[in-house]
Structures are given as structure tokens and as C-alpha cells.
KOLMARFI-563115 format. One line per field, with one value per atom (N, C-alpha, C, O): residue in one letter; atom name; x, y, z. Coordinates in steps of 0.02 Angstrom, whole numbers, plus 50000, padded with zeros to 5 digits. Layout:
<rs>
sekol = A; ...
kevex = CA; ...
X = X; ...
Y = Y; ...
Z = Z; ...
</rs>
This chain:
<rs>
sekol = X; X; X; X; X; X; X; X; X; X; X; X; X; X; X; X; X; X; X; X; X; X; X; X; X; X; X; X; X; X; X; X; X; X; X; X; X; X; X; X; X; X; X; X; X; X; X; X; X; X; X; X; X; X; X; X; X; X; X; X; X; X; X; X; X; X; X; X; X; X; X; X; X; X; X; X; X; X; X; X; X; X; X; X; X; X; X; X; X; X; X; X; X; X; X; X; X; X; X; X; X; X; X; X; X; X; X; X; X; X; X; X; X; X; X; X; X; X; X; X; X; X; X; X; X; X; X; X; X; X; X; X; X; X; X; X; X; X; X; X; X; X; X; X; X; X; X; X; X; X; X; X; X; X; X; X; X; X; X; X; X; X; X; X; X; X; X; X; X; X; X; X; X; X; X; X; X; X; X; X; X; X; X; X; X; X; X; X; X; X; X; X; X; X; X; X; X; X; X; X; X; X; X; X; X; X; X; X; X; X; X; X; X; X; X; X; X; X; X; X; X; X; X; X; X; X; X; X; X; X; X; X; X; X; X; X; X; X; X; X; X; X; X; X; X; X; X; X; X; X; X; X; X; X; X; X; X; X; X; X; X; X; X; X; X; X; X; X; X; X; X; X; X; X; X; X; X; X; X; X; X; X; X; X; X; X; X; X; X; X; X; X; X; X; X; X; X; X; X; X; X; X; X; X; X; X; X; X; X; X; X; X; X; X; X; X; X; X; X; X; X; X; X; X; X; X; X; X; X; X; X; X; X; X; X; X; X; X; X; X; X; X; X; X; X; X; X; X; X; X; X; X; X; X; X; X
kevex = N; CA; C; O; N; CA; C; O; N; CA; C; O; N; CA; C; O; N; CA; C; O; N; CA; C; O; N; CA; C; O; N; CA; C; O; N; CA; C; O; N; CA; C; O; N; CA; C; O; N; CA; C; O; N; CA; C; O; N; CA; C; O; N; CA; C; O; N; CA; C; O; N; CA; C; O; N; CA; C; O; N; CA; C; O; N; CA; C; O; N; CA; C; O; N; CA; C; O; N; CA; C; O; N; CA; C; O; N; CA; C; O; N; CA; C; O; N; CA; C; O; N; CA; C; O; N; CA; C; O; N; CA; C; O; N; CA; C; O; N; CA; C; O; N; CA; C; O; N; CA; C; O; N; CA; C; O; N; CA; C; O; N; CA; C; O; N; CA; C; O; N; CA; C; O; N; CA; C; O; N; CA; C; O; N; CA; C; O; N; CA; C; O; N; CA; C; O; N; CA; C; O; N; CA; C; O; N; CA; C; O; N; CA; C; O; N; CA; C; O; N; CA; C; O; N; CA; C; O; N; CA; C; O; N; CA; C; O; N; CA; C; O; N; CA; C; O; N; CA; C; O; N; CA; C; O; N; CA; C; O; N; CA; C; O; N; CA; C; O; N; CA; C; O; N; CA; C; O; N; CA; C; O; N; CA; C; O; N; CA; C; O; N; CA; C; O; N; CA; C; O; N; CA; C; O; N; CA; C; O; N; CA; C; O; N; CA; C; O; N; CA; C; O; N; CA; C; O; N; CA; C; O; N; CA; C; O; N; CA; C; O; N; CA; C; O; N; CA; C; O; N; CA; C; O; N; CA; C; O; N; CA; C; O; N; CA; C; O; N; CA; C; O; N; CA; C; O; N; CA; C; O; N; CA; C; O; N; CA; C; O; N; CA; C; O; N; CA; C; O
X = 52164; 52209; 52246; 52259; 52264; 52291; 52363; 52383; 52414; 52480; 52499; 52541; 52469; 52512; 52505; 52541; 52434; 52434; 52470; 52475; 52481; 52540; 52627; 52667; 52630; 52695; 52710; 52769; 52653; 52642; 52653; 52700; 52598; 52625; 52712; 52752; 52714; 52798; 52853; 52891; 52831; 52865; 52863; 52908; 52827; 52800; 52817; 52815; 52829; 52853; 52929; 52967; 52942; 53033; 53057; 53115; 53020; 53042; 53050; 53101; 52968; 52985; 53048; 53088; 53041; 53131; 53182; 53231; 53171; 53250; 53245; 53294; 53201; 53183; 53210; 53270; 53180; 53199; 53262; 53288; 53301; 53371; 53419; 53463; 53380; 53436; 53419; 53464; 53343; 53344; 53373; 53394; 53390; 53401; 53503; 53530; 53530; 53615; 53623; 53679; 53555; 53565; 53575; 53625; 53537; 53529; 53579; 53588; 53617; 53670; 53722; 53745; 53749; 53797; 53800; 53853; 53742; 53741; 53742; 53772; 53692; 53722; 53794; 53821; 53835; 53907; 53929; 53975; 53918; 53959; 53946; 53990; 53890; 53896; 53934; 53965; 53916; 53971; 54031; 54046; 54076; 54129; 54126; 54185; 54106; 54120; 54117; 54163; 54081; 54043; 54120; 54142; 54140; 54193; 54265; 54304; 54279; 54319; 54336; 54387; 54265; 54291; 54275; 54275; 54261; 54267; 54359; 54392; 54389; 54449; 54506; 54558; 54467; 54517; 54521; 54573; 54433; 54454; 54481; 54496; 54474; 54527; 54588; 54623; 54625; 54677; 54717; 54775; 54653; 54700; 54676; 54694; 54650; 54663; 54711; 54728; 54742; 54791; 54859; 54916; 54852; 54903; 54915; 54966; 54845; 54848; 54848; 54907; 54837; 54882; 54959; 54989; 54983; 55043; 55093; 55143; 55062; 55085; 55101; 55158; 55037; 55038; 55097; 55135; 55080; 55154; 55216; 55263; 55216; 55299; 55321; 55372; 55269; 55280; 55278; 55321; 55241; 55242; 55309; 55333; 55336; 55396; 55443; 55494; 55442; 55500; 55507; 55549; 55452; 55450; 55472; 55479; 55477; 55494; 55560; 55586; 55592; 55678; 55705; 55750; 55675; 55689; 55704; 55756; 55645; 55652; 55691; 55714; 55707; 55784; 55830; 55869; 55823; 55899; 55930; 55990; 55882; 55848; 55886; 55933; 55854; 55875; 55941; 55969; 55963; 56027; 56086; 56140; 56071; 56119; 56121; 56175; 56047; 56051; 56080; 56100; 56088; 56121; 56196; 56231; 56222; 56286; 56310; 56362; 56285; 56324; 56310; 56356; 56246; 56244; 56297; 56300; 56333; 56383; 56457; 56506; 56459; 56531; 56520; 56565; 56446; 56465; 56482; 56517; 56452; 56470; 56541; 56570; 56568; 56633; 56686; 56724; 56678; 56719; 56702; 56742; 56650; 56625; 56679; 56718; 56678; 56718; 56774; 56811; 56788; 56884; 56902; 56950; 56848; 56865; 56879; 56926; 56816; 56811; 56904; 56908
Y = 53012; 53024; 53088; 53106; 53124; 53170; 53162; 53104; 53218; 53204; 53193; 53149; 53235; 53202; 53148; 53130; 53108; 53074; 52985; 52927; 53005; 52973; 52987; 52944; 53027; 53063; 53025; 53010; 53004; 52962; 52892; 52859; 52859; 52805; 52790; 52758; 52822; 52824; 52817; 52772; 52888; 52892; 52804; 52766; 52802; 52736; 52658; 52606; 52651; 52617; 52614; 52565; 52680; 52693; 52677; 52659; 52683; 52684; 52594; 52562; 52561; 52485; 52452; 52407; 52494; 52462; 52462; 52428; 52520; 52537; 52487; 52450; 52480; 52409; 52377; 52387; 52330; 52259; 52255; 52212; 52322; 52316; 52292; 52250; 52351; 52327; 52259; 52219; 52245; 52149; 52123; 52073; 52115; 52084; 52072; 52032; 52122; 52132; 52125; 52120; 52126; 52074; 52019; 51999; 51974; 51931; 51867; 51809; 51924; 51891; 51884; 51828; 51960; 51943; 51889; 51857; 51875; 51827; 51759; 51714; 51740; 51689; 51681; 51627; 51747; 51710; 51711; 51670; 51740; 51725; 51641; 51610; 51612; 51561; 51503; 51452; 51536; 51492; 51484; 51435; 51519; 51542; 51512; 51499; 51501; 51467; 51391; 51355; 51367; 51299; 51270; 51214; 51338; 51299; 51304; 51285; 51355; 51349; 51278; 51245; 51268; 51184; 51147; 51091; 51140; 51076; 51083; 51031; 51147; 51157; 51123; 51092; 51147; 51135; 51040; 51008; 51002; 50970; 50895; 50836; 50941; 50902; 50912; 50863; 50974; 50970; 50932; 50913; 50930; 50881; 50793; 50748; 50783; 50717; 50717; 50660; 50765; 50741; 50751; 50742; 50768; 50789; 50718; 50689; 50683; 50584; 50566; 50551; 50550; 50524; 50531; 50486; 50594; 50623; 50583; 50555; 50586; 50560; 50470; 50450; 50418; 50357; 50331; 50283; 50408; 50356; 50372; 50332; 50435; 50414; 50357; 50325; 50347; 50292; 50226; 50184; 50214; 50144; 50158; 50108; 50198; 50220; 50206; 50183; 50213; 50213; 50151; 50134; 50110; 50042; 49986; 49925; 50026; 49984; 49985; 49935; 50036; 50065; 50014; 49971; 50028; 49990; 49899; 49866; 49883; 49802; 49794; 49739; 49857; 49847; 49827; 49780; 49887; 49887; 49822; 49811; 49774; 49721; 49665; 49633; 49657; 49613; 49607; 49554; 49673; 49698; 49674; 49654; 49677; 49671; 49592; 49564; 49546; 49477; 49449; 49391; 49481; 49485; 49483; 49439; 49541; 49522; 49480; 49450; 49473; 49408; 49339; 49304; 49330; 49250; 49264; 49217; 49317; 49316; 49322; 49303; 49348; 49305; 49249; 49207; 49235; 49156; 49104; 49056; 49114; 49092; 49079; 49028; 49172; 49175; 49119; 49076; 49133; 49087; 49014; 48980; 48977; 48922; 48905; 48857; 48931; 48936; 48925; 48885; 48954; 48947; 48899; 48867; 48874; 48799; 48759; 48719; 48762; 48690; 48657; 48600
Z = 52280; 52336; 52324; 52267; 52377; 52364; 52368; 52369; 52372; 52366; 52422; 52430; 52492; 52544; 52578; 52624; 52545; 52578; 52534; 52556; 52491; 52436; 52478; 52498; 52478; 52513; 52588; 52597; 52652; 52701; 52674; 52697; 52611; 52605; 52600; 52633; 52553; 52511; 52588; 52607; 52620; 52684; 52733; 52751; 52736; 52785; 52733; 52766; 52671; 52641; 52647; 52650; 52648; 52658; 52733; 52741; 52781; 52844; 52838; 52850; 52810; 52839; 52796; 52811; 52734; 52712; 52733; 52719; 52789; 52802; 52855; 52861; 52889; 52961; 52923; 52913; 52891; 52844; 52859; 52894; 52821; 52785; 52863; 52869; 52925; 52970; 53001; 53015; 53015; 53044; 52980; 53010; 52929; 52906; 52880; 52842; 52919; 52899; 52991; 53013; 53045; 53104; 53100; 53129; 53063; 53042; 53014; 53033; 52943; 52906; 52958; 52971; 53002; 53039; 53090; 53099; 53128; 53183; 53153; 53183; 53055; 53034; 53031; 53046; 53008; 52988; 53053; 53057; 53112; 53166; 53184; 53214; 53165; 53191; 53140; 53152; 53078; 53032; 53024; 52991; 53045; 53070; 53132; 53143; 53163; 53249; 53208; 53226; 53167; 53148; 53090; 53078; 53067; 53044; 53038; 52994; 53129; 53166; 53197; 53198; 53224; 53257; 53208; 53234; 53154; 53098; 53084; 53080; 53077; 53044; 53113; 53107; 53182; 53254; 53248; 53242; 53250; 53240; 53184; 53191; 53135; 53076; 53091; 53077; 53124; 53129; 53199; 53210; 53241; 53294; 53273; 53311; 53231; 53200; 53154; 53137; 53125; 53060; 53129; 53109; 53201; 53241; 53250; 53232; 53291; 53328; 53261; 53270; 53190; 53145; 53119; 53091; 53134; 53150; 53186; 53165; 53260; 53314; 53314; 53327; 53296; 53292; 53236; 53237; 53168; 53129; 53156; 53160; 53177; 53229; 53255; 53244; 53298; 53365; 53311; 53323; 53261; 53215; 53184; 53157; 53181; 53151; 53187; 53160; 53241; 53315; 53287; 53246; 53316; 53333; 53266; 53268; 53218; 53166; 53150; 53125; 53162; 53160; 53234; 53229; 53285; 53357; 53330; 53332; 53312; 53271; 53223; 53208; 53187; 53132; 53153; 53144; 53197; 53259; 53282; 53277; 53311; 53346; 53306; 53328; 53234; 53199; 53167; 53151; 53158; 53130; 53174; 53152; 53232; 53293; 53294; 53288; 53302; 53280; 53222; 53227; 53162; 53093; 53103; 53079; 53146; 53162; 53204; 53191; 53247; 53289; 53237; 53216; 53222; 53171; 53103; 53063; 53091; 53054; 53081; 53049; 53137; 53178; 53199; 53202; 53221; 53241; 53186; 53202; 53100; 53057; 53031; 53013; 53038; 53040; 53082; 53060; 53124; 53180; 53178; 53211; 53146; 53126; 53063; 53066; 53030; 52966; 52987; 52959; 53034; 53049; 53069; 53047; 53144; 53148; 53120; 53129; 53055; 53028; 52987; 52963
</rs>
């Protein structure tokens, strides 16, 4: 073979690398764009479940302070009525 036609291969070897190089950094980018979208909504929704677990212990929370309230208030009257039981007797 002669040299230029060594010099064509080389040439035509270099061109399809440089192809490769760009389908292939097409490629990576459109993978991470989609991995990044894939674990945008894994992150959106973990975070609006730790929001409705958030949310439910409030309200179990309300409702358990509300029934304190409830009983506390029954606590005091069955101790004036005790009171005043006492005095009669």
C-alpha cells in the first residue's frame, strides 16, 4: 500500500470516530435528561407522601388533644361533684 492511500484510511477512521464520539455524548445527554425527569418525579412523589403523612399526624394529633380536652373537662366536674358530695355528707 502506498502512503496515501494509508493516509485515506487513517483519515476515514478519524472521521467515523469523531461520528461515534458525537451519537454517542447525543446519546448520554438524552439518557440523563430522562434520568433526571425519572428521578424528579420519584423525589416529587416521595415528597408529597411524607406531605399526606405530615398532614394525617396532625389531624390524629388534633383529635387526640380535642379528646384530652374532652376528658379533662369531664375530670373536673366528677371532682366538684365529689367535692360538693363531701360537704354534704
Amino acid at each position: 500500500m502506498d502512503e496515501t492511500k494509508v493516509m485515506e484510511i487513517l483519515a476515514q477512521i478519524l472521521q467515523n470516530q469523531t461520528e461515534i464520539k458525537v451519537e454517542l455524548k447525543q446519546e448520554i445527554h438524552e439518557l440523563v435528561g430522562k434520568l433526571e425527569m425519572r428521578l424528579e418525579n420519584e423525589v416529587i412523589e416521595k415528597i408529597r407522601g411524607l406531605y399526606d403523612d405530615r398532614q394525617l399526624h396532625n389531624e390524629t394529633t388534633l383529635n387526640i388533644i380535642g379528646a384530652l380536652n374532652r376528658m379533662e373537662t369531664k375530670l373536673d366536674v366528677r371532682q366538684l361533684e365529689t367535692a360538693h358530695f363531701r360537704r354534704v355528707k
